[in-house]
Residue, then its C-alpha position, 0 to 999 in steps of 0.5 A: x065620465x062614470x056610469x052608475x048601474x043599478x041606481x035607483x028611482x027616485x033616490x038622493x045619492x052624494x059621490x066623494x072623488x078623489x085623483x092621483x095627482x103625477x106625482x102618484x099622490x092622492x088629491x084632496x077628495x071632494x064631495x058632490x051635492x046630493x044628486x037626484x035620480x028620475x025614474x029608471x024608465x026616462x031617457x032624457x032630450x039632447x042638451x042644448x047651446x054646449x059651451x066650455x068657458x074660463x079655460x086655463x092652462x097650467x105653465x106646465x101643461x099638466x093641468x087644465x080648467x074649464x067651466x063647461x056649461x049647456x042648456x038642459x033638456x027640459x021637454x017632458x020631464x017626468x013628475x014623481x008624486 
């Protein structure tokens, strides 16, 4: 998990992530779709119904999959205009 300070209201952001792989190599990086903030001031409900599906286990144990879904908190979300 990555906290990001000091991002600001109302702004688009795009994150490029990459990892070192056990050899020491450097992964392919990826790039994340554009991420809108809210304002500064919200602090978002609890999720709901978190599930973590389509797990796989590489042979060699090194490498884990999943998909982890839940249910967004939806209740009072703040409107910009």
């Amino acid at each position: 998990m990555v906290t990001l300070y000091d991002a600001e209201s109302f702004t688009k952001y795009q994150f490029r992530v990459t990892a070192f792989l056990p050899d020491g190599q450097l992964a392919n990086a990826s790039t994340s779709d554009w991420i809108s903030t809210l304002d500064r001031a919200f602090e978002p409900g609890p999720v709901g119904d978190i599930r973590a599906t389509n797990a796989s286990l590489r042979p060699d144990g090194l490498y884990l999959q999943t998909t982890i879904s839940w249910e967004p908190a939806w209740e009072m979300l703040p409107m910009h205009h």
